[in-house]
ROKE-599578 format. One record per residue (C-alpha): x, y, z. Coordinates in Angstrom, 1 decimal, m for minus. Layout:
N
{{X Y Z}}
...
//
This chain:
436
{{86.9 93.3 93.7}}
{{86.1 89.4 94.1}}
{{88.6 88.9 96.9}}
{{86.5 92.3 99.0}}
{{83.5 90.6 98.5}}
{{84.7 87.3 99.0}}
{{85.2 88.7 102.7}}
{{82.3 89.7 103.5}}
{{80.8 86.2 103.2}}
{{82.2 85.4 106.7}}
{{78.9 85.7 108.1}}
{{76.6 83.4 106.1}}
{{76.5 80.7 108.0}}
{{73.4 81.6 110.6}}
{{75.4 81.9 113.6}}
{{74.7 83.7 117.2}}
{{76.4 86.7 117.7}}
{{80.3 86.6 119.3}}
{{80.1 88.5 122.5}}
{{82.9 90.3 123.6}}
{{85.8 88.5 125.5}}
{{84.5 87.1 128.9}}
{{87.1 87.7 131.9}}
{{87.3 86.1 135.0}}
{{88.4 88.9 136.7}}
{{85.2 91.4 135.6}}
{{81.8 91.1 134.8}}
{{80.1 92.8 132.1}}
{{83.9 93.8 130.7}}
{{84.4 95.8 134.0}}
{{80.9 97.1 135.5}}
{{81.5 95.2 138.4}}
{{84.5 93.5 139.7}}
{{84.8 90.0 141.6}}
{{87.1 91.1 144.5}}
{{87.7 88.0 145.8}}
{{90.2 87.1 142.5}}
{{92.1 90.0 143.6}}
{{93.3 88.4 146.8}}
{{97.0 87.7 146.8}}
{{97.0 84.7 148.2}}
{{94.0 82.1 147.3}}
{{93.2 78.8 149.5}}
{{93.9 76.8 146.9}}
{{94.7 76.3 143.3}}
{{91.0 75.7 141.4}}
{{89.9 74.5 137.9}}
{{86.8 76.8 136.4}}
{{84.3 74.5 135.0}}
{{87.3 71.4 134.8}}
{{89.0 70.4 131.6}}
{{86.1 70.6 128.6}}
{{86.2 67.9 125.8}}
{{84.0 68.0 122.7}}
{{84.4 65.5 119.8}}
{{82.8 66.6 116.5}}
{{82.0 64.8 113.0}}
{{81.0 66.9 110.2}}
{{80.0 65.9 106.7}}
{{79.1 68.2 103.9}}
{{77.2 67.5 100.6}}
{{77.3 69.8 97.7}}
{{73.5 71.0 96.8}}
{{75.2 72.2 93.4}}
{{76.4 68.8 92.0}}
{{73.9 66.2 94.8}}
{{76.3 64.1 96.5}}
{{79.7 65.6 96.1}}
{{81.4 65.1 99.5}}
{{82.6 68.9 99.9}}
{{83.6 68.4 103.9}}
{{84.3 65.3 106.1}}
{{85.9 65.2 109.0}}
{{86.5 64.7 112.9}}
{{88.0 67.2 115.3}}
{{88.8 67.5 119.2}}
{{88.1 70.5 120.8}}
{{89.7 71.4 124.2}}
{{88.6 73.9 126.5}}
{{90.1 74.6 130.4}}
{{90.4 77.3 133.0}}
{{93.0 77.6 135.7}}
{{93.3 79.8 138.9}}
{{96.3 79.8 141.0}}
{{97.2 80.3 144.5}}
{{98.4 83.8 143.6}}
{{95.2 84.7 141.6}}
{{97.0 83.8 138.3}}
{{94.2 83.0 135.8}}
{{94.7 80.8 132.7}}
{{92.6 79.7 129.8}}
{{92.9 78.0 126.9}}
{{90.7 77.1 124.0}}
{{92.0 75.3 120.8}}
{{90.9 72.5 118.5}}
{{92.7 69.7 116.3}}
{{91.1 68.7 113.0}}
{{91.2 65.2 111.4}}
{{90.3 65.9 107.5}}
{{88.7 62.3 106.5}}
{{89.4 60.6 102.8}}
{{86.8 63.0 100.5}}
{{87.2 66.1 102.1}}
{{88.2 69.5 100.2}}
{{90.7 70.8 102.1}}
{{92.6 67.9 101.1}}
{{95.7 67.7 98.6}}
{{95.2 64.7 95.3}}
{{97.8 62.8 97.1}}
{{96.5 62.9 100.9}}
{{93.7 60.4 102.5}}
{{94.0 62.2 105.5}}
{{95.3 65.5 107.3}}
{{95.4 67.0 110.6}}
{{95.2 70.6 111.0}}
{{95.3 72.7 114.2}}
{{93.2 76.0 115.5}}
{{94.1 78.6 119.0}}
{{91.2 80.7 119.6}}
{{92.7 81.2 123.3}}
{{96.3 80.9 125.5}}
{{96.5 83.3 127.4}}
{{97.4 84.4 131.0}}
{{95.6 86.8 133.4}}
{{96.5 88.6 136.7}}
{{94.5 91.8 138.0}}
{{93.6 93.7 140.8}}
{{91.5 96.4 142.1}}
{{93.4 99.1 139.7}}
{{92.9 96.6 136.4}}
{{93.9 93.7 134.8}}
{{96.7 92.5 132.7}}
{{96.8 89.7 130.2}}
{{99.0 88.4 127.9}}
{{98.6 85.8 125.7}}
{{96.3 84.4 122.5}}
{{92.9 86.4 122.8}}
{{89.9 85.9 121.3}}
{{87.3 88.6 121.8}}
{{85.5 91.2 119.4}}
{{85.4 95.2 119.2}}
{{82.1 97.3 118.3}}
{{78.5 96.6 118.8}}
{{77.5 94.9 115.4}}
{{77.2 90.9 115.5}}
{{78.2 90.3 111.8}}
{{79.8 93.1 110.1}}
{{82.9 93.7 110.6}}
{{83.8 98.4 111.0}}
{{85.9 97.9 114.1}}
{{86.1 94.5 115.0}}
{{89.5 93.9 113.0}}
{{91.8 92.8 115.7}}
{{91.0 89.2 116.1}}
{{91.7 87.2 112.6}}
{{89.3 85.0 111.0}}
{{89.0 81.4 110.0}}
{{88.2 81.8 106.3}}
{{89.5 78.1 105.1}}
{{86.2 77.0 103.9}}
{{84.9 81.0 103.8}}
{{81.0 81.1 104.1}}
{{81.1 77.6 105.6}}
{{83.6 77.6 108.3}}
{{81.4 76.8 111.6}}
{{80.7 80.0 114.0}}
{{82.3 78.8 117.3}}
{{85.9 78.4 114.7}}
{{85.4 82.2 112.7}}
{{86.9 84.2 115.0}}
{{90.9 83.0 116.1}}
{{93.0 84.3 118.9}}
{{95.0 87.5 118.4}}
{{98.5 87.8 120.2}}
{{97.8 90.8 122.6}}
{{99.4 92.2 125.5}}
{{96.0 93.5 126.7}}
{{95.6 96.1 129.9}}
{{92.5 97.4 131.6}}
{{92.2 99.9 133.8}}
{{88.6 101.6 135.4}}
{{88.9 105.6 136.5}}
{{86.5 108.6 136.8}}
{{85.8 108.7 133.1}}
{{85.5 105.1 131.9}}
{{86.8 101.9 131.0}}
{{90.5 102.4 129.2}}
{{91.8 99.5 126.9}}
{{95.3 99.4 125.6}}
{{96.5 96.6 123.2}}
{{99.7 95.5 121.8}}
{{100.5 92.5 119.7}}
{{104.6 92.0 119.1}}
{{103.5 89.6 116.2}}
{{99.7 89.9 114.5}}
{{98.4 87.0 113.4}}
{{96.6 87.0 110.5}}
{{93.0 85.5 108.7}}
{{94.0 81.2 107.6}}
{{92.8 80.3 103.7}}
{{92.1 76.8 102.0}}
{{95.3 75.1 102.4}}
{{96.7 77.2 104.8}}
{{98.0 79.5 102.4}}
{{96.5 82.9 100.6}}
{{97.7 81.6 97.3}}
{{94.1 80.2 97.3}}
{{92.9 83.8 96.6}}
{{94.8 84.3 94.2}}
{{93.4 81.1 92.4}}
{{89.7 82.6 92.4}}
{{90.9 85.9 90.3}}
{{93.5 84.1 87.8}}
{{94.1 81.2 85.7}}
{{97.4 81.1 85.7}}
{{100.3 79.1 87.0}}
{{101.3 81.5 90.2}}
{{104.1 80.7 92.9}}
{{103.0 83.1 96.1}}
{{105.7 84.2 98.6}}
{{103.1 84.1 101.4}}
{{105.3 86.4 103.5}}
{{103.9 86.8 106.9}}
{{104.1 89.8 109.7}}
{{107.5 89.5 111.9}}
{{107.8 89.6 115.0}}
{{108.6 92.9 116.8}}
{{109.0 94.4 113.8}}
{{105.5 94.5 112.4}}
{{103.5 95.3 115.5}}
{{99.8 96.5 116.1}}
{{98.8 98.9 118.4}}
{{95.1 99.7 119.6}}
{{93.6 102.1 122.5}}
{{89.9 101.9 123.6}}
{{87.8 104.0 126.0}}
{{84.2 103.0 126.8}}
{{81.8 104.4 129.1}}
{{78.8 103.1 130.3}}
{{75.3 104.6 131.7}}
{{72.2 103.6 132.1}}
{{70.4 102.6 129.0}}
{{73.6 103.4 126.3}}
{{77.2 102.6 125.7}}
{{79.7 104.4 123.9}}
{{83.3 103.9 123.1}}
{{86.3 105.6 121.0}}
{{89.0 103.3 119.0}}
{{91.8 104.7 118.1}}
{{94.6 102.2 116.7}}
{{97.7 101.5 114.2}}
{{96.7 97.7 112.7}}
{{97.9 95.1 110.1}}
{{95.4 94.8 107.5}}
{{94.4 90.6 108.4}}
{{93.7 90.0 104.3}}
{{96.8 90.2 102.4}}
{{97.8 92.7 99.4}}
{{99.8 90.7 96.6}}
{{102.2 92.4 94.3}}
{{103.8 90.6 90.9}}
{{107.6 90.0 92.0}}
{{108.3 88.5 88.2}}
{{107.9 85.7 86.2}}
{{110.0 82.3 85.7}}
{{109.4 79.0 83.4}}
{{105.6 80.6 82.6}}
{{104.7 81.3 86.0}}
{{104.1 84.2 87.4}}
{{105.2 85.2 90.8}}
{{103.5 86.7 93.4}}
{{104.1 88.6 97.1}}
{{101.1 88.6 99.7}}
{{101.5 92.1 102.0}}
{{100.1 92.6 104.8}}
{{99.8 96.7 104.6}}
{{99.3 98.9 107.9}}
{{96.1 101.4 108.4}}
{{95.2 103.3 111.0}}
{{91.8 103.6 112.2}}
{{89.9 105.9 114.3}}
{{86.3 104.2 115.3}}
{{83.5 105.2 117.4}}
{{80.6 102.9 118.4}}
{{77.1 103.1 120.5}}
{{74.0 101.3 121.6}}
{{70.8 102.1 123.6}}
{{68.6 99.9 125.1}}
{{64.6 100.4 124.4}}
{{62.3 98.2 125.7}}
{{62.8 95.2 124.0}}
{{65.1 97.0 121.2}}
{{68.5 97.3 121.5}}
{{70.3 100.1 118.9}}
{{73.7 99.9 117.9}}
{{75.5 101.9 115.5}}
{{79.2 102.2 114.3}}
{{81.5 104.3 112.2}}
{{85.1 104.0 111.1}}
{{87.4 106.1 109.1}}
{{90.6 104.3 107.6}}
{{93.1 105.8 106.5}}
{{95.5 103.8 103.7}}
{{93.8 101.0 103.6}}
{{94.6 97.9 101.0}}
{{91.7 97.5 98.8}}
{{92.9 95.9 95.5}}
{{93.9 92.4 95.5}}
{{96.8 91.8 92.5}}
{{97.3 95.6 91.8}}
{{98.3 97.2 95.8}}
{{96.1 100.1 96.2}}
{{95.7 102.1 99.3}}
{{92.7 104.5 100.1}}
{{91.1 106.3 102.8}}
{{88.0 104.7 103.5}}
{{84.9 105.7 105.5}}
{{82.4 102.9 107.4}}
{{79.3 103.0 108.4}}
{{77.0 100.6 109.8}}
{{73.1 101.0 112.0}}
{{70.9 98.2 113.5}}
{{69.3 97.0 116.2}}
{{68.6 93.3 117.9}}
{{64.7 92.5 118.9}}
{{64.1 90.3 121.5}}
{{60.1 89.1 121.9}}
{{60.2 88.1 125.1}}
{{61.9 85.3 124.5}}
{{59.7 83.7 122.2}}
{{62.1 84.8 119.1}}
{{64.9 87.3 118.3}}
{{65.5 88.9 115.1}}
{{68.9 91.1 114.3}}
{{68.5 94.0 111.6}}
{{72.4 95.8 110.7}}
{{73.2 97.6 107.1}}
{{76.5 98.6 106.3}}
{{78.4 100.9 103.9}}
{{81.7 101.3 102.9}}
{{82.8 104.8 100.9}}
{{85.9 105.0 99.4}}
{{87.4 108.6 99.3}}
{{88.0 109.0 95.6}}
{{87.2 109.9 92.4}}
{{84.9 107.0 90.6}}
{{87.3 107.0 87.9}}
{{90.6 106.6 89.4}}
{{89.3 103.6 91.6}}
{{90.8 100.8 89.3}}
{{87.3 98.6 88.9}}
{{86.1 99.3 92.9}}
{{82.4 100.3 93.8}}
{{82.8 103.7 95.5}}
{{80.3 102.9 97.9}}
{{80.0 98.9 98.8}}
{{76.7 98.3 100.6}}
{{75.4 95.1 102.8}}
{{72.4 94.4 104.4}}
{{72.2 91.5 107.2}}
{{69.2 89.8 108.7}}
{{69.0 87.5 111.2}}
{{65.8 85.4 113.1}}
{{66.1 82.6 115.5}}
{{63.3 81.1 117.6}}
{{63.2 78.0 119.9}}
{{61.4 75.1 120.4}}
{{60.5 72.0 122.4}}
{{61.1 73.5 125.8}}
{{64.3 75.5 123.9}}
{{66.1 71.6 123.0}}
{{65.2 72.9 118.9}}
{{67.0 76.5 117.7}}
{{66.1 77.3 114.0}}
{{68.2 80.2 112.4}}
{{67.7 81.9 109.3}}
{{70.5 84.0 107.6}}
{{70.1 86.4 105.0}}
{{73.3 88.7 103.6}}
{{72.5 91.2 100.5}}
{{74.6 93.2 98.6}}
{{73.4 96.0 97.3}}
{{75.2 97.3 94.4}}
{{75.7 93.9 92.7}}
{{72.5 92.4 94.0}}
{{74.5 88.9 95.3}}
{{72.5 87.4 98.1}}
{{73.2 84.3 100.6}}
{{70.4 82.5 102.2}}
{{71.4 80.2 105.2}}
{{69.1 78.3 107.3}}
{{70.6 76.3 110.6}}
{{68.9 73.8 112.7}}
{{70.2 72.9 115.9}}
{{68.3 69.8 118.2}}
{{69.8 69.2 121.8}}
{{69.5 65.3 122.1}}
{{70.3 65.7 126.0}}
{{72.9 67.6 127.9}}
{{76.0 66.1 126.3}}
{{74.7 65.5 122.3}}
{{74.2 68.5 119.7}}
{{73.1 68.1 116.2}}
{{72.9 70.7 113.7}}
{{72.5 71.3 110.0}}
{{73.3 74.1 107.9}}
{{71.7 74.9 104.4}}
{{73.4 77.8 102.4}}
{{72.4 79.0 99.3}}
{{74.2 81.2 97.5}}
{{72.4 83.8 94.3}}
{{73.8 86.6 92.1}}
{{72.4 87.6 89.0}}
{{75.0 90.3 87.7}}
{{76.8 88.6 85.2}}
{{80.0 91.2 85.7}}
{{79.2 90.5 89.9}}
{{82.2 88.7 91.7}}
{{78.9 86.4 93.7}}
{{78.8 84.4 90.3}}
{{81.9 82.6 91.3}}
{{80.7 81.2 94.5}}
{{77.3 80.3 92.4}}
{{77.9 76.3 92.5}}
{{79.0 76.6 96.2}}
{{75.2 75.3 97.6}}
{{75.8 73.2 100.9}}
{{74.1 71.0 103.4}}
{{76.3 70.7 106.1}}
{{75.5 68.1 109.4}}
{{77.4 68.2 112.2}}
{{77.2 66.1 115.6}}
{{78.9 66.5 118.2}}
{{79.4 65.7 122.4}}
{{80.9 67.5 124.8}}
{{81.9 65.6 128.3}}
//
């Protein structure tokens, strides 16, 4: 039950929503296409926006035990966009991480690491029938900003969970992607030879299994292979004035793993992560009202992997409503609630909740001529009552410099709830950075 929950904590950091992948080739995901990218043979070879730097240093105190260094660090982040001569399009997006002496993803015997993330690599040709891209994507499904019914293709960053930073959650899927426009909508077809799946503290999911037992454990993190455990997703979307809609249909790798006991040896017990398949059939809409926008999703799943050290597969139906407010630009606020039913018999469901429900609220407002953004985060679950609070603070020091800090605060007062193991995980997090 703790490592389901422990999911859902993704979205406690305040964070502004992920928007949907943005390609050169269409605006609005296909309203409107840019015909001049469709011509064969371009002037000349051009760089979008040039070659984007940004150099980061984060530090992060524990508000649980004052002054316990829980994060430090430096990492380069490296964005750039190319168009050829022959209206090839490339992009890519990734970061290196320098872990500094005190930091907790470190081992006992490191002062220093150097870990890597790929949210995009990826190329790109269309014209006036679709586009075609191949490569590391990063983009999002469905209409809701922090749960997660339909958005399941991309992995997550889940290495520091609740705390990992907004513009790192969300990693690049391997996708052969292809859209196409006709009569009756936008069409979407996906196919990944070799899914990538959610990264853990320490770059392993043995982690997990260190929050739900005691004992010594040797995981065989096996991973999905390539060609042989393949993902495949179809979308269609149409869109009129004032409402979206869309249909997901789709054969997927769960991203969290599964872990079934292999054996023992020398007082150890031996573990292997699984990444199960499901298949999912989704449906999603908004409309647009005045200065509401209403979104809604549902989901059913069919074998899905809900237990973490005992495999269990269930159908599962999801359901989530809400709706972003936007006050004229003086301040936004984002309402969604969520719930997950689980298509069995209460007693047969080896220690799940039936139904596991979430509500999300979310309020930003800016200041000083918009150089200040304050957002506050509130997650609350409601069958075990766990609640996160996070409050961000972001302050523009001119075009290049952005500072922000992050308070999360973490509650549960079940004393059988899986929230009271993330009880002492209280964090101020400050985090500067400059992008050239």
């Amino acid at each position: 039950m703790f490592l389901i929950w422990l999911m859902s904590l993704q979205p406690a950091m305040a964070q502004v929503p992920v928007q949907e992948l943005e390609l050169p080739f269409l605006d609005d995901m296909g309203v409107e296409m840019d015909n001049a990218l469709f011509v064969e043979d371009s002037p000349q070879s051009t760089w979008h926006d040039g070659i984007i730097p940004t150099l980061a240093y984060q530090s992060g105190l524990s508000l649980y035990e004052l002054g316990e260094l829980i994060s430090h660090r430096l990492d380069i982040r490296l964005r750039a966009e190319y168009l050829t001569q022959q209206a090839y399009f490339f992009r890519v997006d990734g970061k290196l991480i320098n872990r500094l002496p005190g930091d907790g993803q470190l081992s006992s015997n490191e002062d220093i690491d150097w870990d890597g993330r790929l949210r995009e690599l990826f190329v790109q040709k269309g014209n006036d029938k679709g586009t075609l891209t191949f490569g590391f994507q990063n983009f999002a499904w469905g209409e809701m900003d922090a749960v997660q019914i339909s958005d399941v293709i991309a992995p997550r960053d889940y290495s520091e969970f609740a705390f990992t930073a907004p513009e790192d959650a969300r990693l690049g899927q391997l996708l052969l992607n292809y859209q196409f426009y006709n009569d009756l909508g936008q069409w979407q077809l996906l196919y990944s030879p070799w899914p990538q799946t959610n990264r853990y503290p320490g770059g392993s999911a043995s982690s997990l299994l260190e929050f739900v037992t005691s004992e010594p454990i040797d995981l065989n993190n096996r991973q999905p292979r390539i060609l042989k455990d393949y993902e495949l997703a179809m979308r269609w979307k149409t869109t009129r004035t004032g409402h979206d809609m869309s249909i997901m249909l789709a054969s997927l790798l769960a991203n969290d793993p599964l872990f079934e006991e292999i054996g023992t040896s020398n007082g150890t017990t031996r573990y292997q992560s699984n990444y199960s398949r499901f298949n999912m059939l989704a449906a999603t809409i908004n409309m647009s009202d005045a200065n509401f926008l209403w979104k809604a999703e549902l989901a059913f799943k069919q074998d899905l992997g809900l237990a973490g050290l005992s495999p269990e597969y269930y159908d599962v139906l999801e359901a989530a409503i809400g709706f972003d407010y936007d006050a004229n630009g003086a301040w936004s606020a984002t309402v969604e609630m969520f719930n997950q039913h689980i298509f069995l018999d209460a007693d047969d469901l080896a220690g799940l909740e039936q139904n596991n429900s979430q509500m999300l609220f979310r309020w930003s407002k800016q200041w000083l001529n918009q150089t200040l953004s304050s957002i506050y985060y509130l997650s609350y679950q409601l069958q075990n009552k766990d609640n996160v609070h996070s409050l961000s603070l972001s302050y523009a020091l001119s075009d290049n410099w952005l500072v922000d800090l992050n308070a999360t605060l973490f509650q549960s007062s079940e004393s059988n709830s899986p929230g009271q193991l993330t009880e002492n995980w209280d964090q101020l997090t400050l985090r500067a950075s400059f992008t050239y």
